[in-house]
C-alpha positions in Angstrom: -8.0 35.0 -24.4 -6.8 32.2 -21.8 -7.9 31.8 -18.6 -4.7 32.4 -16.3 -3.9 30.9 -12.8 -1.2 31.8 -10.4 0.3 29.0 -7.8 1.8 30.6 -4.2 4.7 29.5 -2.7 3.2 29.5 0.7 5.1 30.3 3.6 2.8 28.1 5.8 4.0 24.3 6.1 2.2 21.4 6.3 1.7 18.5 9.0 2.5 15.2 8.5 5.1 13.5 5.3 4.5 15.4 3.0 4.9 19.1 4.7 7.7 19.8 2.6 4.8 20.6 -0.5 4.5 24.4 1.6 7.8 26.5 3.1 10.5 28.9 1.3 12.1 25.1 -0.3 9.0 23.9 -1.9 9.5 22.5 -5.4 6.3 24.5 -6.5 4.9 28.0 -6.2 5.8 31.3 -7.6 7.0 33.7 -4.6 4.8 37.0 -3.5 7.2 38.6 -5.9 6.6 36.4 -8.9 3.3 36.2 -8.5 3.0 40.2 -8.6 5.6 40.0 -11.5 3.5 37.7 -13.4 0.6 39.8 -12.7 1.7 43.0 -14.4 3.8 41.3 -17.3 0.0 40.2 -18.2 -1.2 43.7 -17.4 1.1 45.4 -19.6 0.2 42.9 -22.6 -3.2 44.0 -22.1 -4.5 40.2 -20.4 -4.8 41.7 -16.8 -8.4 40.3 -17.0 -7.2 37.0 -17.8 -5.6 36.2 -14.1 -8.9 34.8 -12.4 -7.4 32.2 -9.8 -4.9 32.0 -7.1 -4.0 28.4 -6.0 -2.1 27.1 -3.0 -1.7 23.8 -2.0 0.8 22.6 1.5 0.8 18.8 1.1 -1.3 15.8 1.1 -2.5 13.9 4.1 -2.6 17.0 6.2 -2.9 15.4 9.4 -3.3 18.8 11.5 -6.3 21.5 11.0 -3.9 23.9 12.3 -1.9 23.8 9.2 -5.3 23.8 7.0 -6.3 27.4 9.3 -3.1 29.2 8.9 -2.8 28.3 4.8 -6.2 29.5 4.6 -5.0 33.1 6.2 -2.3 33.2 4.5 -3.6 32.4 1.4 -7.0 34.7 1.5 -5.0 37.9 2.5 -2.8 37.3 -1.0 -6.2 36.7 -2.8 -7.6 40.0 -1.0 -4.1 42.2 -1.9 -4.0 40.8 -5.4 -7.9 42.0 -5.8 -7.1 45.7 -4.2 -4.7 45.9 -6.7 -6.6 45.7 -9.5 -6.5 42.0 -10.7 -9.9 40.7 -10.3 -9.8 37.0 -9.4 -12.8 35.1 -9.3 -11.3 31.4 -7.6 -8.8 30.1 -5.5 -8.3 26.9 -5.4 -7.1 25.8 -1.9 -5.5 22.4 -3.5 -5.5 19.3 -1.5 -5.0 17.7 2.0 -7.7 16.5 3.1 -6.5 13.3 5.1 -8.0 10.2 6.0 -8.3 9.0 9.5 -6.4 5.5 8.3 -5.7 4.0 11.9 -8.7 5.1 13.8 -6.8 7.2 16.7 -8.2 10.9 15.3 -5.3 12.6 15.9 -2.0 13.8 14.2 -0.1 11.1 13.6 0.8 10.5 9.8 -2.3 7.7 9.5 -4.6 9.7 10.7 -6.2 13.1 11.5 -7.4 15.6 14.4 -10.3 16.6 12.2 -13.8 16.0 10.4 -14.3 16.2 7.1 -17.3 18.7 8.0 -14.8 20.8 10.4 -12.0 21.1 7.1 -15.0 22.9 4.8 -16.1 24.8 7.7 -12.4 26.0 8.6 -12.0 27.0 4.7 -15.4 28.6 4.0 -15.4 30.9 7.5 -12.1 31.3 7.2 -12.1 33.0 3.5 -14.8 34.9 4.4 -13.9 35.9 7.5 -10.4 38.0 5.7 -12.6 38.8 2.4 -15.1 41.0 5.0 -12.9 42.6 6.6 -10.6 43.7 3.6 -13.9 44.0 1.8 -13.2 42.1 -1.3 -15.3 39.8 -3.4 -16.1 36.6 -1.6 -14.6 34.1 -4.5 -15.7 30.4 -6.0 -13.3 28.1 -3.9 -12.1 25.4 -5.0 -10.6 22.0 -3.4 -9.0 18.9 -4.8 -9.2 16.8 -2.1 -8.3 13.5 -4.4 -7.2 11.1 -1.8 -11.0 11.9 0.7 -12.7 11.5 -2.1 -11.1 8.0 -3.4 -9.2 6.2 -1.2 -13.0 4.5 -0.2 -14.0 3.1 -3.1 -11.3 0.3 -3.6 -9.9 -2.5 -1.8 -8.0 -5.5 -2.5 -8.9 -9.1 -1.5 -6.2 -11.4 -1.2 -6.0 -14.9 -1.0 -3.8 -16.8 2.0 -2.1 -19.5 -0.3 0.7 -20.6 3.2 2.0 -20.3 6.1 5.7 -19.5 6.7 6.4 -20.6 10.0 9.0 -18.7 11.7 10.6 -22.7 13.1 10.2 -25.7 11.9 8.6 -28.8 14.3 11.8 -29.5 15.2 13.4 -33.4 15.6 13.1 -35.3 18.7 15.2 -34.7 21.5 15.1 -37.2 23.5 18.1 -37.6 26.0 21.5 -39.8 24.5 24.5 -41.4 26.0 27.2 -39.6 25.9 25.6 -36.4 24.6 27.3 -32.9 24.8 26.9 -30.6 28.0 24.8 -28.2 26.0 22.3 -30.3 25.0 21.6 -31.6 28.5 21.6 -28.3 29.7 19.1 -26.6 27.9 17.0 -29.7 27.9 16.7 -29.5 31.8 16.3 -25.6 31.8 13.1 -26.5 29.0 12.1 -29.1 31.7 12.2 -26.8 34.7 11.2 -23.7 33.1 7.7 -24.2 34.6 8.6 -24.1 37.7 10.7 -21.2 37.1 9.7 -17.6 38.2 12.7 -15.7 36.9 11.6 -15.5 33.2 14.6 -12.9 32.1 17.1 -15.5 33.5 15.5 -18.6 31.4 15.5 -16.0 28.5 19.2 -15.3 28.7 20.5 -19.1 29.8 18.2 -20.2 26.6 20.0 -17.4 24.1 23.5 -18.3 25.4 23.0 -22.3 24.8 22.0 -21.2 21.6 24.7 -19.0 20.4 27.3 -21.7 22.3 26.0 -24.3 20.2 26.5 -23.1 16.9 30.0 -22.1 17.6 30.9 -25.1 19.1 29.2 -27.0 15.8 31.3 -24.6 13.6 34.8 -25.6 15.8 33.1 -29.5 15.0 32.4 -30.3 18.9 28.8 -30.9 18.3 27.0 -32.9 15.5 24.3 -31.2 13.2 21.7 -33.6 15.2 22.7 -32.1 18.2 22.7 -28.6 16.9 19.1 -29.6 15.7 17.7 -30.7 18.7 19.2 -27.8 20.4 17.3 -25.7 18.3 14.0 -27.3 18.8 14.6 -27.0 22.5 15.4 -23.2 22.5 12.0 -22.6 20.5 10.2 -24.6 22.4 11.0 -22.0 25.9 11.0 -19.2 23.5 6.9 -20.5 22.7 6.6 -21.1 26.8 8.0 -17.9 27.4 5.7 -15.9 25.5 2.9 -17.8 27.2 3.9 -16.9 29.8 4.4 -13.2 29.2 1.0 -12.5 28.3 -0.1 -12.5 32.4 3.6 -10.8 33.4 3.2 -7.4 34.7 6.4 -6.2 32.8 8.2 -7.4 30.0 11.7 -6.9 30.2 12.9 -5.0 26.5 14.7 -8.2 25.3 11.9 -10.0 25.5 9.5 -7.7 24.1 10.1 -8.5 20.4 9.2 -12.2 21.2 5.9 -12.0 20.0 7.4 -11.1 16.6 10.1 -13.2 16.7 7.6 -16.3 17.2 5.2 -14.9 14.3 4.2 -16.1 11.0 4.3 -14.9 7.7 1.2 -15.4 6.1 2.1 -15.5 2.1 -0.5 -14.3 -0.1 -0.9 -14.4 -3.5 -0.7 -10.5 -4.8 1.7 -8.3 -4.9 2.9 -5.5 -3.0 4.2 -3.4 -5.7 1.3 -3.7 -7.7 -1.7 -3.6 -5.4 -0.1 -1.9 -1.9 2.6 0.5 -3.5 2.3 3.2 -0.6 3.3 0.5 1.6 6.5 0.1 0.4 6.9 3.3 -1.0 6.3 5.7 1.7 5.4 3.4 4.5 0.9 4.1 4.5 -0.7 2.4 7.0 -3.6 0.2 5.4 -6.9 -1.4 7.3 -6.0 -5.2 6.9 -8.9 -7.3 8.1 -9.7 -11.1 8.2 -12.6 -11.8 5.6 -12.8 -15.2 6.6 -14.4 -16.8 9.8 -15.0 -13.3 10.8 -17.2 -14.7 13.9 -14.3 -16.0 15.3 -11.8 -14.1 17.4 -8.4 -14.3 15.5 -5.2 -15.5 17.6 -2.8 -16.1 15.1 -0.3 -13.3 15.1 1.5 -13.1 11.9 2.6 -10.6 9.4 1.7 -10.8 5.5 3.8 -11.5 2.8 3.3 -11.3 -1.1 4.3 -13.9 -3.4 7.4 -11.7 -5.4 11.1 -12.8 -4.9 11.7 -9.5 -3.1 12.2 -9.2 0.7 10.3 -5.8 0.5 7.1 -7.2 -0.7 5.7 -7.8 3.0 3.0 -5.8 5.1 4.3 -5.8 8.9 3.2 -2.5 9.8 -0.5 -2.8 11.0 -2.9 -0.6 13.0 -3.7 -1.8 16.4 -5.4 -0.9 19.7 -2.0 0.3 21.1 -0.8 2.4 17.9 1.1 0.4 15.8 2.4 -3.4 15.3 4.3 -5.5 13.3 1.7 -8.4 13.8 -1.7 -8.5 13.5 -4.0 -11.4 14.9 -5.4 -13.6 12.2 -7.0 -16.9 12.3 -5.4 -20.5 12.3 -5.1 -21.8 8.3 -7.1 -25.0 8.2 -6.4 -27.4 5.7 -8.2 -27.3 2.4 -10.0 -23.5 3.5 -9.9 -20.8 1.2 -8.7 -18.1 3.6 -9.3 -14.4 2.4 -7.9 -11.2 3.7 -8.7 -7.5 2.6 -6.8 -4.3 2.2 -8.7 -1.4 2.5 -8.6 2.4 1.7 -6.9 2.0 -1.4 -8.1 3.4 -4.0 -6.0 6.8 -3.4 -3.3 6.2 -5.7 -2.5 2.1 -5.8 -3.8 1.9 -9.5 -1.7 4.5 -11.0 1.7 3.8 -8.5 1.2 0.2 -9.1 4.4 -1.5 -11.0 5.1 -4.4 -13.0 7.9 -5.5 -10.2 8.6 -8.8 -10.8 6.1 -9.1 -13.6 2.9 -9.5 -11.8 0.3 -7.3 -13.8 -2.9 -5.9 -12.7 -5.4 -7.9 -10.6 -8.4 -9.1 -11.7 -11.3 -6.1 -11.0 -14.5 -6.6 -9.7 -16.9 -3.4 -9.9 -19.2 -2.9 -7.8 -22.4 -0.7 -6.9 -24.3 -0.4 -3.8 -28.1 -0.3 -4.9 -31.1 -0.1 -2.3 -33.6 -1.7 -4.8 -31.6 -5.0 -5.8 -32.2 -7.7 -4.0 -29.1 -7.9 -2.3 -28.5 -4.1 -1.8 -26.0 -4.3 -4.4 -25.2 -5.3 -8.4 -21.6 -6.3 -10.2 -21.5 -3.9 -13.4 -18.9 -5.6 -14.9 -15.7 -8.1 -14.0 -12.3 -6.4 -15.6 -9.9 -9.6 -16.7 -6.2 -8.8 -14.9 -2.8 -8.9 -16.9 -1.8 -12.3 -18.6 1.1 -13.6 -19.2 1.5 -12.3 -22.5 0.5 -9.2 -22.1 3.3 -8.6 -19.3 5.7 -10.1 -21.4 4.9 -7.9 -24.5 5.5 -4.7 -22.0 8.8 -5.9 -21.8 9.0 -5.8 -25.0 8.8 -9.6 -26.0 7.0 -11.1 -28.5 4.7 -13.8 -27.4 3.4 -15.2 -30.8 7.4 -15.4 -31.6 7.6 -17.2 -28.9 4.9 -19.9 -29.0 6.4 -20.6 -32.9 9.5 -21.0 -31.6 8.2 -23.9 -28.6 6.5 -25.3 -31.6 9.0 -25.8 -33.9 11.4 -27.0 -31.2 8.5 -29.8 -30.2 7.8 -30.4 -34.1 12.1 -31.7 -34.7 11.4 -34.1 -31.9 8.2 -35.4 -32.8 9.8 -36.0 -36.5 12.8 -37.7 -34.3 10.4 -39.9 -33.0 11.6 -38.7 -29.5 8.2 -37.2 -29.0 4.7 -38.9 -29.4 2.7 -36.6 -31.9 0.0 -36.3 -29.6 2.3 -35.6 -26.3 3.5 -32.9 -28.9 0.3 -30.8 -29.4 -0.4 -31.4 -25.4 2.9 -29.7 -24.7 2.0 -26.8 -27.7 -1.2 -26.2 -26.0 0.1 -26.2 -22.3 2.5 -23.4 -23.1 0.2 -21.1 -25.3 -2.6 -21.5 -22.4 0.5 -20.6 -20.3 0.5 -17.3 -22.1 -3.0 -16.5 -21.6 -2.8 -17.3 -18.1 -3.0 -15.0 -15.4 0.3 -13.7 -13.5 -0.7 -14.4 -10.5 -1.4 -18.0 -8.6 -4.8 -19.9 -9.3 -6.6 -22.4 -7.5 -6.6 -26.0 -10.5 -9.2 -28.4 -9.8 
């Protein structure tokens, strides 16, 4: 005979994004009334004996104990009913939940959690046994499937920096001219003066309205694109003095506030979002991101990360910092010629499996390693798992990379028997594009 498990649709909700998995509109569950239907249709076919676990679960990521406390209850008083009447279950399987303090804070905010790991098992294990006593059932087996606790350590991705997207150019010189518009003397002598200046929101809003003058007035053709230019490179040049300056202001007016951001770069390195950060972009998780490079030097770069897809989603600017939140995070200067690494941490949750070929970039190459006290270096590489090639990407869309090649060959063969090609330029071309193939998706580093 099978073994038969019942699911409740629990009353209690959950904490945090995912608190719609409990509550009367959860997608999952069978109701108190199901679950005692279900019970006696088995009874009456003679399989009462079969029904040996009850299973709840209220969402992932719980970020409150409360919620894990009142499931708990709620849960161990059906378990406890279901045993008076007859139906002797064995386990209950209390599902999943158990969150990860992402941000650091310890407290309920959807990156975190108010709770220890050692506080959640205590919580469930006094708590079942606390009803089971007093309604004097069977304590049963419990069960958990805490899958993102129990993964989310053990991966990470390490990215390379491969640029710097700077959020304005240099700029052009600026140097005064005869007979040169209004607004380009003007904001040149407000970016001359602004040192002396102690009215920081005024300079902020006399700077903005130059700059939205001068782009009508070059639309209406009053002002020359050099003149827009160099009005331009004198706005960003008080907009960089400004936020200087703001770092020792007691107050920072709101306008002003998103400067920092404003002024930021985007650091673009070479992964993908969609393949190797999907809860990112998917539902917005907070990951660790931490400079692996120069790592004894304070970082004072503020800049966001971007991947190296042609979508406008595949960016990280949420990051954890000692005030909550930002959309920067301090990272070192890029020096020429340094190879400039950056690591993702915590996940190894569900990045592998929610991972997409978005813009055809495969998996990444995987390093395994394995933390061992008698090696040498306290740790050994197992193995080193090839990512996706070109080919094989393209055959999961369905091409047909061998048709392909033959067809670049053939095409290069009619103009090597043209003479338009040299025979040897011809198999250097053949062999560029099948190593093409075999190459990996993403960006690597030619001597």
């Amino acid at each position: 005979k099978p073994l038969v498990g019942v699911r409740s649709k629990m009353t209690v909700k959950g904490r945090g994004k995912w608190e719609s998995s409990g509550g009367d509109r959860a997608k999952f569950g069978l109701t108190i009334s199901e679950i005692i239907g279900a019970a006696r249709y088995l009874d009456t076919h003679g399989m009462a004996e079969s029904l040996i676990l009850l299973h709840f679960h209220i969402g992932s990521q719980l970020t409150d104990i409360r919620a894990v406390k009142e499931s708990i209850s709620e849960g161990a008083m059906i378990y406890s009913e279901l045993h008076k009447m007859g139906y002797k279950l064995e386990y209950v399987d209390v599902g999943g939940g158990l969150g990860i303090d992402y941000d650091g804070s310890q407290s309920t905010n959807d990156s975190s959690r108010n709770y220890s790991m050692q506080e959640y098992v205590a919580d469930i294990v006094y708590g079942m046994q606390q009803v089971c006593d007093l309604e004097n059932v069977p304590h049963p087996t419990l069960v958990s499937e805490s899958g993102r606790a129990i993964t989310a350590h053990h991966s990470c991705v390490i990215t390379q920096v491969v640029g710097e997207i700077k959020a304005h150019s240099l700029g052009i010189p600026t140097d005064k001219q005869v007979d040169e518009h209004v607004l380009l003397t003007d904001i040149r002598e407000l970016a001359e003066l602004i040192d002396s200046q102690d009215n920081l929101q005024e300079i902020f809003n006399d700077a903005s309205q130059y700059k939205e003058q001068a782009l009508s007035a070059f639309k209406l053709r009053v002002i020359s694109l050099e003149e827009l230019a160099k009005i331009e490179t004198l706005y960003w040049q008080i907009m960089e003095t400004l936020q200087v300056r703001l770092k020792t202001a007691e107050f920072i007016p709101e306008e002003m506030q998103e400067l920092p951001f404003n002024l930021s770069s985007q650091y673009l390195c070479n992964f993908s979002v969609f393949q190797s950060a999907a809860d990112t972009w998917a539902i917005d998780q907070v990951l660790p991101v931490v400079p692996l490079t120069r790592m004894n030097e304070k970082p004072t770069i503020n800049c966001s990360l971007v991947d190296i897809t042609c979508d406008s989603d595949g960016k990280l600017d949420q990051f954890i910092s000692d005030d909550g939140l930002s959309n920067v995070i301090p990272m070192h200067n890029i020096k020429p010629n340094e190879e400039y690494y950056v690591g993702l941490f915590l996940t190894g949750a569900y990045q592998d499996v929610m991972g997409d070929m978005h813009n055809l970039f495969g998996r990444l190459n995987e390093v395994h390693i394995f933390s061992y006290d008698d090696d040498p270096e306290d740790f050994y590489i197992e193995e080193i798992v090839a990512g996706s090639s070109v080919e094989n990407v393209l055959s999961i869309m369905q091409y047909n990379p061998n048709s392909m090649a033959q067809g670049i060959k053939k095409l290069i063969d009619t103009h090597v028997s043209k003479g338009e090609m040299k025979p040897r330029e011809g198999v250097k071309w053949t062999d560029f594009y099948e190593n093409c193939l075999k190459g990996y998706t993403y960006l690597k580093t030619t001597d």
